[in-house]
N, C-alpha and C positions, 0 to 999 in steps of 0.2 A: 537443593541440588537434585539433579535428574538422574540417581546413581544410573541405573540401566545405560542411559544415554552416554553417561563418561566409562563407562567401562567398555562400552562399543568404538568409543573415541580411541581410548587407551587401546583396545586391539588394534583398529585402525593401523594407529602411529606403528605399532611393531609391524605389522606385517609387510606396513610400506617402507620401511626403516627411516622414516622421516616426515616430521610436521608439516612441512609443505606437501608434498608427495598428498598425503594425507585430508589434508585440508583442501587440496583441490578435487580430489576424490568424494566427501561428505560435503561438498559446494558450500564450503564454511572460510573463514578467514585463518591465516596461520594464526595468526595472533590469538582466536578462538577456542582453539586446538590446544594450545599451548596452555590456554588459562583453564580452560575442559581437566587437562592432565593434572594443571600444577590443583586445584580442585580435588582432585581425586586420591592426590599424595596429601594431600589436608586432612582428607576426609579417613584414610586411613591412616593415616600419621605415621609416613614410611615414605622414601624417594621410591619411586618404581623404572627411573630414566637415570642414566647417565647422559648429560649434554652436552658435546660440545660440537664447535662449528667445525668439523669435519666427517664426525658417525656420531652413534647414538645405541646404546647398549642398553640391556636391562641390568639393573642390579641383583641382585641373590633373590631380594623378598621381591623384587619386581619377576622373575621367572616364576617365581612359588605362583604369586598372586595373578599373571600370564596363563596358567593352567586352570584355578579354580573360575578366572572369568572367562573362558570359552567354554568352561563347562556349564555355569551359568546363563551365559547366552543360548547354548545350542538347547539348554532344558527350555528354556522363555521362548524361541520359536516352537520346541514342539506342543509344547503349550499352546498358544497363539495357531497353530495348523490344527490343536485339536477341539479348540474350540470352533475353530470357522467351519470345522467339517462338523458339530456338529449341528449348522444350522442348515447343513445341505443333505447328511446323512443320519438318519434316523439310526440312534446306539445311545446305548448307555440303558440305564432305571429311571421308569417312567411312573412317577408316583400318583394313583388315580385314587379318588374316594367317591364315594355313592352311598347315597340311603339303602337300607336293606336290599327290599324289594328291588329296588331298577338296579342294584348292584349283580343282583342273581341273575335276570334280564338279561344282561351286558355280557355275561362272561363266555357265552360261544363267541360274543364279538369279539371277546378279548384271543380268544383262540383263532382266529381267522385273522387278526391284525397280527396274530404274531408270525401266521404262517408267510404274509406279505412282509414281512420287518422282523426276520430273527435277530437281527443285534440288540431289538429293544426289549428289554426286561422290565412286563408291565408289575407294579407290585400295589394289589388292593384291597384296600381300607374300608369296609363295610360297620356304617352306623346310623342311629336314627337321629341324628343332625346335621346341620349344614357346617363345616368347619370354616373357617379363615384361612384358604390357603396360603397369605404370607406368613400369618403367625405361628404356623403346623409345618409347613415346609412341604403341601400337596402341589402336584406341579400341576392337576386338573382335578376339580371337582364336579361332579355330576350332581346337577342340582335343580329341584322343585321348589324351590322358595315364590314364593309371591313378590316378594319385594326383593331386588338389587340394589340395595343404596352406596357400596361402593363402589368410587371411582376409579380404586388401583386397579379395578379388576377389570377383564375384557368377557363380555357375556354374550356367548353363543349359543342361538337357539338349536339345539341338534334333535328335535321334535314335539310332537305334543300327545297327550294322552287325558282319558276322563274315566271316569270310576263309574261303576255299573250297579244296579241293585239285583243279589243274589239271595236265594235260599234253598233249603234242601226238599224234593219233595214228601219229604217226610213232612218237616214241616208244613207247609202246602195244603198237605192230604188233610193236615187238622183246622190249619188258621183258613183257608181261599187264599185264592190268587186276587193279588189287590190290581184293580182295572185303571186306575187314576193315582196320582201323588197324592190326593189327600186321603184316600182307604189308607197310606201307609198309618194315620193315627191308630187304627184299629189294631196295628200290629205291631212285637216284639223288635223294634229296629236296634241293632247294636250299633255301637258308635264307637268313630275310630277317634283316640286322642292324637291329634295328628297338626302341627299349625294350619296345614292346608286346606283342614275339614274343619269351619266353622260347624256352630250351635247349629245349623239348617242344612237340610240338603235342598240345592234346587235342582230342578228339572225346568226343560223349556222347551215349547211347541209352537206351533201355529199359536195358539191364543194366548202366548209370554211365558215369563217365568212362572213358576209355582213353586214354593218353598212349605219344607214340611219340615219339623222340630223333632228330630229322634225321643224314644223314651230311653232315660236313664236305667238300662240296664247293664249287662256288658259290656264293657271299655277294654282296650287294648290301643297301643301304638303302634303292632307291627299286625301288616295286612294280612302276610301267611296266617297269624293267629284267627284273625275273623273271619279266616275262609274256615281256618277246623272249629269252630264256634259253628258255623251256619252249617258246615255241614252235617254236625249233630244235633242238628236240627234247634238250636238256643234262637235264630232268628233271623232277622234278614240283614244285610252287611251290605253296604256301600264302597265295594273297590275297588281299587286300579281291575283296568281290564287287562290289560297282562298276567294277574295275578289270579281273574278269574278263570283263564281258557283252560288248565290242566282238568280244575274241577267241574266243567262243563263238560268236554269233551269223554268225561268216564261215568256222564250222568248224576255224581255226585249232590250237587248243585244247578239252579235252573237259573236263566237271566228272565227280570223281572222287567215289565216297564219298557217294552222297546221301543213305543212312540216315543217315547219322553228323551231328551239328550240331557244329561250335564252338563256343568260349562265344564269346559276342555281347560287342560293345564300345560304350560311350557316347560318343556325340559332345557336345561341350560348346561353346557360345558362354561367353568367357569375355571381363568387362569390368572396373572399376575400379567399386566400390562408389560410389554418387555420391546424395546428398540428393534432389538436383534431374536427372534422367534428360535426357541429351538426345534427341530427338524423333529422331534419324537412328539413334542407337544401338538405340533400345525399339524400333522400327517395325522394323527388321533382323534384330534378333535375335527378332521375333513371328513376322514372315516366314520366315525358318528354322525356327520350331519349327512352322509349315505346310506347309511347301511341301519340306525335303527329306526326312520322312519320305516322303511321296508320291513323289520321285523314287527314294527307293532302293524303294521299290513296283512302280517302274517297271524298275526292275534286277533285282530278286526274280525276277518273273515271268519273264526271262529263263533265270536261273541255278537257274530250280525247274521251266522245262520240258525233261521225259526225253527233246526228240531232240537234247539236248545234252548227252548223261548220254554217258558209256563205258560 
């Protein structure tokens, strides 16, 4: 039985004081109507109608139970209005997660999507894994993974980014500035425990890839750490260039290598496949595929000007 449905029926009948009345109104059959109601006294196991062929009254527990289902209904439309508005209007808590690093990145964006969309209350999860957003309950993850293998999910690319080779010129002043990927053998490379960073870093030019094998010294998962690693000069760090422009731009640190490129990596907003999109989710993740291309733009330009070159 379709309670919702026969409790909408059962107002019906009273407000029209009559099954026909009624049934020509919900373009139903009287007969329909009738068995809707008699259904609904089954179901509560109570008359809610007095019948006969001239009116048609409530009983005692029919008034009682006449009041709890209009109150019931009027809550289930606003329900039903407060969902549909939120596929039109950006509100409510917007549950985002991000790896450290792009997490730190993101949060002027997060302060400027909010100043566009105050009803949404962004709430972020910063960690050095990729979560499950169905099994965690994230409405968007921000994610570097290499592989998307599942299908629940819808995976947007909202930019890309490649890691750099940095060190301090302290360092520098004692190892040389290495002129090629392969001088990196000669020198202290730390390496990041990271899925993203294979056993090799490559670079690529005019004359292809070239892959060089870091030495097993200093290990870290989190990039901020390798920047203060290199800038105490322990050795040279392969990282996100986001990560490197603060310590470029205070001298800190030198970018190494700038014929060479890396291969470049995808950032993904990733969400839970959904019919009906909610309005804080779509607006979010539009906004990301605007607005951080343009900030790593804003880092590029850092990490692409020579008086930060070695």
């Amino acid at each position: 039985m379709d309670l919702l449905n026969n409790l909408r029926v059962f107002v019906r009948v009273v407000d029209c004081a009559s099954f026909t009345a009624a049934a020509d109104a919900l373009q139903l059959s009287t007969a329909q109507v009738s068995r809707l109601v008699a259904d609904l006294e089954q179901h509560v196991q109570a008359r809610l109608l007095q019948r006969t062929t001239r009116r048609l009254s409530l009983t005692e527990a029919g008034e009682r139970f006449l009041l709890r289902s209009r109150l019931i209904l009027d809550e289930m439309e606003e329900a039903t209005a407060e969902a549909r508005g939120a596929h039109l209007k950006p509100s409510g808590r917007l549950r985002v997660h991000s790896m450290n690093g792009m997490g730190v990145l993101i949060t002027p964006l997060i302060a400027r999507y909010s100043e566009l969309y105050p009803d949404v209350v962004i709430e972020l999860t910063l960690s050095q894994r990729n979560p499950d957003p169905l099994e965690e309950g994230h409405d968007v993850v921000i994610s570097t993974a290499q592989e998307l293998a599942d299908s629940q999910l819808v995976a947007q690319v909202v930019g890309q980014f490649y890691s750099v080779p940095c060190a301090s010129p302290q360092y520098l002043q004692r190892r040389g500035v290495p002129d090629h990927p392969r001088a990196l053998d000669d020198h202290q490379c730390l390496r990041m425990l990271d899925p993203l960073y294979s056993d090799q870093w490559l670079f690529q030019d005019e004359e292809g890839e070239h892959a060089v094998s870091p030495s097993r010294t200093f290990q870290c998962n989190v990039a901020e750490s390798m920047v203060k690693a290199s800038e105490a000069g322990m050795g040279i760090s392969l990282i996100p260039f986001y990560t490197a422009t603060r310590s470029l731009s205070d001298g800190t640190l030198m970018r190494l290598l700038p014929d060479y490129r890396p291969r470049q990596r995808n950032v993904y907003a990733l969400y839970p496949s959904r019919r009906f999109l909610d309005a804080k989710v779509r607006t979010w993740v539009d906004f990301l595929k605007t607005e951080l291309p343009r900030l790593f733009a804003e880092h590029e330009a850092v990490i692409n000007d020579p008086r930060h070159w070695a």
